[in-house]
Structure formats: C-alpha cells, structure tokens
Phi, psi and omega in degrees: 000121164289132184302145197297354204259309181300339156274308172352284229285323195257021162255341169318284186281006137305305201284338178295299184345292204282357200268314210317195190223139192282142199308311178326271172347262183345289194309284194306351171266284128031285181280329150341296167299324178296315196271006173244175180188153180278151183276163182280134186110325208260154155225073201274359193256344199296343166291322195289067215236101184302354166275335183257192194280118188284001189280320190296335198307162174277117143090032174242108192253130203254172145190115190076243152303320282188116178261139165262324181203125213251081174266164185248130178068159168315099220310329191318100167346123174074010196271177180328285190096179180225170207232145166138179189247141126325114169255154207304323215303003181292330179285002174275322173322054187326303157255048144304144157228352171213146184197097156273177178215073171018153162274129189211241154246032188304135187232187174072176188276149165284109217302130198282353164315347197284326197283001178273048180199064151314023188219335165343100187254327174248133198206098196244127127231079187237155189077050175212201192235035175325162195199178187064208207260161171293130156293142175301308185306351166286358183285334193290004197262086214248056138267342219282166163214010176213124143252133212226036180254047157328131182080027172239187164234040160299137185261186166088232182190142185328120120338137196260327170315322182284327163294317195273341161300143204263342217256049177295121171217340180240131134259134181216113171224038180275155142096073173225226180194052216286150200234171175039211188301162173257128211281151143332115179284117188263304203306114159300358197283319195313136171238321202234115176238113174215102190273350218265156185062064165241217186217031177276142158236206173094193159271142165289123151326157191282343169213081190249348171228150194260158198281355154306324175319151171232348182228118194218107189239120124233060144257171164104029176242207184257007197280137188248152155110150173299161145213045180264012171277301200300333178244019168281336185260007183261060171280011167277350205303124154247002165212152203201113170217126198232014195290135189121347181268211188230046190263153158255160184103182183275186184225091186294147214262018215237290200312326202269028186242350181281146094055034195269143158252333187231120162255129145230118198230350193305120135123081147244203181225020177271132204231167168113170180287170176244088189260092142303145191273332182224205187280139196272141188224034174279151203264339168230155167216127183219105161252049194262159166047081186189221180200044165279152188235182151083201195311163323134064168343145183248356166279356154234053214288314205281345183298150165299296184211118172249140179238101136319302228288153180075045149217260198199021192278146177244180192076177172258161183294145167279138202295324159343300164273003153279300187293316167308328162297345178273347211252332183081016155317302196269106174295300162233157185223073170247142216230007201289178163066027194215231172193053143318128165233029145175157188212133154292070157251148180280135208278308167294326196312150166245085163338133167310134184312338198275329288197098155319159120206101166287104168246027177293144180041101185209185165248070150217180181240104170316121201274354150259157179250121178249141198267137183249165157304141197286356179271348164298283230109149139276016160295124146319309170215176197280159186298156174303293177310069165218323197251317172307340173302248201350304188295329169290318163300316172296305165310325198240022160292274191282025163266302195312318187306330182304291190312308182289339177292000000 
C-alpha cells in the first residue's frame, strides 16, 4: 500500500506536469507580450508575470498545456486598450481557437502566421489600426466562423480564398478601405455579411450570397449592376442595406415579403416600378433618391417610415396612406421630389405631432403646409414644363412598348 505522503507528493506532480504551458506556448506569450503595451489608463498586462503560471494571465484560457483562446486587453466598455504590433509568434499558439483585441492603437499588418491555427474559430480585431492587405493564407483556415476586422484601415481587396471557407457565419469587415470585387460566399452557415464604408466595386455574381443571410450591409462601395436575381433568393433577410451605391434594375416584389425590419435602397440607380405582391409590414423602407417610377403602391400603407423622395413617381397618393397618416400609423412620409399631381387631404386637417409629411416640387400645390427636411428646397411643386415634359416622355414610352408588342 502506498503511504498517504508518497501519494500527495506524485498526485502534487501530476498536477504540476499537466498545469505547466507547454514550452512553445510560454515562449509564443512571451513574444506576444513583448510586442504590445498598455494605453495610458489600462492596465490589462499587470497580470502578466512570466514567473508564475501564464494559464493564470488575464484573458489568456489553458486546456491542459495549451492556451485555446487569447483575448487581448481589457473588455470593459471605454477602456484604454493597447498599442503595439501583432507578432507573427501568434501562429505557434496551435490550439487557439479564439483570438481578440480590444479596440485600441494596434498597428501593422495582420500576421500571415494566423493561417498555421488550424482549430481557429473566432478571429475580432476591430477598432483598431491595422494597415495593409487580409491575408490570402487565411483561406486555410477552414474551422473559422467568425471574422471580425472592422474599423481599420485595411487596403487591397477580399481574398476570394475567404469566400470559399465552408464553415463561415460572420464577416464583418466595414469600415476599412477595402478595393474590387466582392468574391462569392460558399458557407451555407453565413448568417451576417457586413462590407459597408469600403471602396468595392464591380457587380454581384448571380449566387455570390448564400440564402442563409440574415443581415446584409454593403453600402457606402462602388457596386454596379442588377441584383434583383440576388436578392430575390435572400428570404431569411431581417436587415438589408444597399444604400450608397451605383446599383441599378428593378426591385423584386418579392423582396418586400421577407422578415425585414430595415430596407435600405436610398442614392442608387434603380429604376421600374415598385409592386409588392402583398402587404407591406416592414417598419422602415427608404428607396428615396433612385428612378423609380409609375403609382405609389397603396401595399405600403403599413411602413413606419416610408421614404420616396427624389424619384419619378405619378399619380396620386393612395388615399390609404393619407388615412394612416392621419392616424399617426405612418411616422414618416416622405414624397418630395417626384411629379405627384394630387393627395385628398383636407387643407384644415392637423397631422400628428409624432407623423412627417413632405410634398414639395411634386406637380401639385401641397394642399397642407409641412415642415421638410431644409434639403426639399423651397419651391412648392416642380416649374409646369418639368411635368408637362415628363408626362409627354411617359406617353411615347408606353406607345412604343405598344407598338413592339
């Protein structure tokens, strides 16, 4: 029988065996540490004491041997953060699986060692000050599910390598200064793809997004070209903003049946009429500033905040969205901008305080007077020749369509 002191002492050294950090690991913190610093306020390194057990450091997480998951710095809403280069020795860390930063001064390049942490699932470095291009080698990463390196100044253009990872459910890579095309998205998983405030261009491929989105931001690029194929098969969407670009085409009528809390279309190039097949109950939608044309749907009584203005629409408002509006249903409404020849409203009636309404430079004299945005103008309906134009241009419109039919 073993004496009880002689087991103490070899379950003492089991448990030292399995606690130490495996010598890499040690080493690989170690240069990590060198290549950082605390913001004047933070002190997220004060832990950090190479004599004691690096598994004890703040927001350095073991398993076994093994650091698994590195976050860097203090989590705390407002804190410093740290300053300092990524060092490549992060790609030694074998089994990470997760790796933040704070938002802080981080500077440099994103180390191309990050594509050796085959077990990587999550990989945030946003709000900080990264610079150069996403690595290509990052395609090799095919456990990742989340990229997060928002809010830098990454240059160059998405690795198409990054699109083709299968196991993908978050990219967020806005607010850089990111170049060319946007590559095709493979992962059936992607739930959230948000691009917006880069400098991309080109057209969206015809199934470059998979019908798993649910959040979908590129505005504020450069992107041409229809995508009303592309967003007819995107029926999970509950937020969808495409606003800022150079897109063109219709709009499928489809689209205003999906599970949307936000439509955003406003400052584009999209044109044709706007026919929801049923009623609309998304709270907000703004197609203002486009080319859209023909009637005013009476299906979109129900928006919250509706935005027209600044397209091409005729005819009169349905009387529907008068009567909602009155009701205080419709908050805002705006209609400025277009060539409107008429709305039944009583001229005495009073709109709710919560409730817009803009009918400036319309083809009518707004038959209430309404506080506009100071960017309507003051002129009251469009000069006569603007509408008689229009109204004529409309006319050899639909002859010709006649004639080819």
């Amino acid at each position: 029988m073993i004496p009880f002191f002689v087991f103490f002492l070899l379950l003492q050294n089991s448990f030292f065996v399995h606690a130490i950090l495996d010598p890499i690991d040690f080493l690989a913190l170690q240069a990590i540490r060198k290549g950082l610093d605390d913001l004047p306020g933070s002190n997220y390194f004060a832990s950090w004491d190479f004599t004691s057990e690096p598994c004890n450091f703040a927001g350095v997480y073991c398993d076994g041997d093994k650091v698994i998951a590195l976050n860097l710095g203090d989590p705390r809403a407002g804190s410093p953060g740290l300053t300092g280069n990524l060092d490549p020795s992060i790609g030694k860390l074998s089994a990470l699986a997760e790796f933040t930063v704070v938002p802080g001064r981080i500077t440099g390049a994103l180390p191309e060692s990050f594509s050796q942490l085959k077990n990587l699932r999550f990989l945030g470095v946003s709000r900080n000050f990264l610079s150069g291009d996403i690595p290509a080698s990052l395609g090799l990463l095919r456990e990742l599910q989340t990229l997060d390196l928002s809010f830098n100044q990454l240059t160059g253009s998405i690795p198409w390598a990054i699109g083709a990872l299968p196991a993908l459910s978050n990219i967020i890579l806005c607010h850089n200064h990111l170049s060319g095309s946007i590559p095709p998205f493979v992962s059936q998983r992607l739930t959230r793809l948000d691009l917006k405030h880069n400098s991309l261009s080109g057209t969206l491929l015809p199934n470059s997004l998979p019908s798993s989105l649910q959040y979908l931001s590129l505005s504020w690029n450069q992107l041409t070209g229809p995508v009303d194929y592309q967003l007819s098969r995107l029926n999970q969407l509950n937020y969808l903003d495409l606003s800022l670009n150079r897109l063109t085409g219709c709009i499928p009528g489809i689209l205003f049946t999906f599970p949307l809390t936000n439509l955003q279309l406003q400052r584009n190039q999209f044109s044709g009429p706007v026919l929801p097949i049923s009623q609309v109950t998304i709270p907000t939608v703004d197609i203002s500033f486009n080319r859209f044309f023909g009637e005013i749907s009476p299906l979109l009584s129900n928006v919250e905040n509706l935005y027209l203005n600044n397209n091409r629409f005729t005819g009169q408002v349905p009387a529907v969205l008068v009567e909602r509006l009155l009701s205080a249903g419709i908050q805002v409404l705006y209609l400025q901008h277009n060539f409107l020849t008429g709305i039944e409203i009583n001229p005495r009636v009073e709109i709710p305080v919560s409730s817009s309404l803009c009918l400036q430079y319309n083809c009518m004299i707004p038959p209430v007077e309404t506080a506009c945005p100071l960017k309507a103008g003051k002129q009251k309906s469009r000069p006569t020749n603007q509408c008689v134009e229009w109204k004529r241009q409309k006319s050899e419109k639909t002859n010709n369509n006649n004639t080819m039919a």
